[in-house]
N, C-alpha and C positions, 0 to 999 in steps of 0.2 A: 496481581500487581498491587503494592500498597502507593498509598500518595509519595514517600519519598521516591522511593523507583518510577513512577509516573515524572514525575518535578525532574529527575535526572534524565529520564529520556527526553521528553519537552527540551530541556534545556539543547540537547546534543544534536536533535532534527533542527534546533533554531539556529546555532551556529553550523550546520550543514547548509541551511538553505539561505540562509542572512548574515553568515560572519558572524564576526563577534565584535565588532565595533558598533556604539550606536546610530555614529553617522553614515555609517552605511543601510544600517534599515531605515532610519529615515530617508533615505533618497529611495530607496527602490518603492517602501510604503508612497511614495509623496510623487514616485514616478510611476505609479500602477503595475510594477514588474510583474509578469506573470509567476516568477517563481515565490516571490510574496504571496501572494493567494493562494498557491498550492500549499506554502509552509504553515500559512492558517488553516486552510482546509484540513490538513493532518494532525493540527494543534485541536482544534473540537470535533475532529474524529478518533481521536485517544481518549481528549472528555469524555464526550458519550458511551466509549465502551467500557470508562473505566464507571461511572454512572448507573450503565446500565448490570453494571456485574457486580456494584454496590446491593442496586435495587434486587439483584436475584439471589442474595448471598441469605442462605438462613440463620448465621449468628448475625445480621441485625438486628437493631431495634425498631420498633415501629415507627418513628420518630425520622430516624435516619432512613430509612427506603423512604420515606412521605420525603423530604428531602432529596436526594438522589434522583427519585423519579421526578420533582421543579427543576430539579438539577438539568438531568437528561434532554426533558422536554426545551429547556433555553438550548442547550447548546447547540441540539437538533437543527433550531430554527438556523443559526450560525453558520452550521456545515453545511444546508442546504444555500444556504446563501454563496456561500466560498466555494462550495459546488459549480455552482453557475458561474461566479467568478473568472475558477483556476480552470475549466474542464475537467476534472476529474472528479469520478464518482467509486465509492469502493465502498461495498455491504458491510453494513455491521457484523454482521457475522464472518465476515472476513477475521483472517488473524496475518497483521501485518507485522513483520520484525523489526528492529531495531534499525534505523537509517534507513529507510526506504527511501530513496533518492527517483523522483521523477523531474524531470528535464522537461517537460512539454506539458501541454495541453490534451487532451482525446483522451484519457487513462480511464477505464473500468475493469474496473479488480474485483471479482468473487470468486474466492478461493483462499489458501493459506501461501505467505510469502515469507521466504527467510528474511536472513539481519543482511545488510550490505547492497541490496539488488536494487540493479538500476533499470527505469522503464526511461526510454527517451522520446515516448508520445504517439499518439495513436493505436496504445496496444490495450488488447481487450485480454482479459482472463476469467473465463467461467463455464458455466456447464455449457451443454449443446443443445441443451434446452425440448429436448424429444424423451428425456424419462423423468420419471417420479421420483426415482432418487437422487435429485438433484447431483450428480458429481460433479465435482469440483478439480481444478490443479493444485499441485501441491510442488511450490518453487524451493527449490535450496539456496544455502545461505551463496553470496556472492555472485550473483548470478545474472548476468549483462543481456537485457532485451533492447532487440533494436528497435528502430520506427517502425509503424506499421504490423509489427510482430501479433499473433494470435496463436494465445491457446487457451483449446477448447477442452473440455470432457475429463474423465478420470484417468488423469496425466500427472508424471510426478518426474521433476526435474532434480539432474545431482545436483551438488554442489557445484561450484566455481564454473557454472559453464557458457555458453557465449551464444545466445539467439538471433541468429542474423536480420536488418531490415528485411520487412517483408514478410519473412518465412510465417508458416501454419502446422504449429504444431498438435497432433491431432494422437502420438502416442508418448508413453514413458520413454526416459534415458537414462538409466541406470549408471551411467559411466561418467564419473569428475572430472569435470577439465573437457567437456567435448562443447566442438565447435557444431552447432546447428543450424541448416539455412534450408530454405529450399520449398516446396509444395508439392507433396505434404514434406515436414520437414526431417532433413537425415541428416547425420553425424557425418560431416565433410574430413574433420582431425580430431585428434584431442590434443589439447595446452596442457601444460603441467599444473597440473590440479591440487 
């Protein structure tokens, strides 16, 4: 991702999460809204990745990673801060899509997320934490988590599908457009996907 594609996503999460008038961020900034905090949290969690793959890129120059890595390390401080803020925490190494829209508070994210998916708070995504090779989920584009929702281990969701409050997803679902609820969780329908 170059600075101008960074600057145009930025721009597209801030009117997703802030509108696009300025009197309306100043009221939410000036009323502590929670989804202001989340929107910066994901504002210098873009920095840093975009920083940190400056700093690991070998056509740089010496100059510019020494740069990139002061770069990093501020924004770092920023997102841990916005961390505590918003309640959501999501690994660097994560790879998050375009408009990731969270609604809520409780979010940890390790794993890969499509463009459009929405976490509405208290949902975890990561490994299961009993092997070494860390696996991770792997979410598709569009793709509706409810409250409470978990998934674990090396899982890979389609596209457009719908994670019910609650549920525990603990395998793949190969099928667009299904509806998921349950513990553990199983394919109730499919939408048209």
């Amino acid at each position: 991702m170059n600075k101008k594609e960074l600057k145009k996503l930025l721009n597209e999460e801030k009117k997703l999460y802030l509108g696009d008038t300025g009197k309306k961020i100043k009221q939410m900034k000036k009323s502590r809204h929670k989804r202001y905090f989340i929107c910066m949290y994901l504002y210098y969690f873009r920095l840093c990745q975009y920083y940190r793959a400056v700093k690991k890129d070998s056509n740089t120059s010496y100059f510019e990673k020494k740069f990139a890595g002061y770069m990093f390390r501020h924004y770092n401080k920023l997102r841990n801060i916005y961390s505590y803020k918003s309640g959501v925490e999501i690994g660097l190494n994560s790879k998050i899509g375009n408009c990731c829209d969270i609604w809520h508070s409780g979010v940890v994210i390790n794993g890969t997320v499509g463009d459009n998916c929405v976490f509405h708070g208290n949902n975890t995504l990561g490994n299961k934490g009993i092997s070494k090779e860390n696996l991770q989920p792997v979410i598709g584009n569009n793709v509706d988590i409810g409250a409470g929702a978990v998934i674990i281990g090396d899982v890979t969701i389609a596209d457009n599908c719908i994670i019910g409050a609650g549920s525990v997803v603990t395998k793949s679902f190969s099928e667009n457009g299904s509806v998921i609820a349950g513990v553990p969780g199983k394919i109730l329908n499919q939408t048209k996907g």
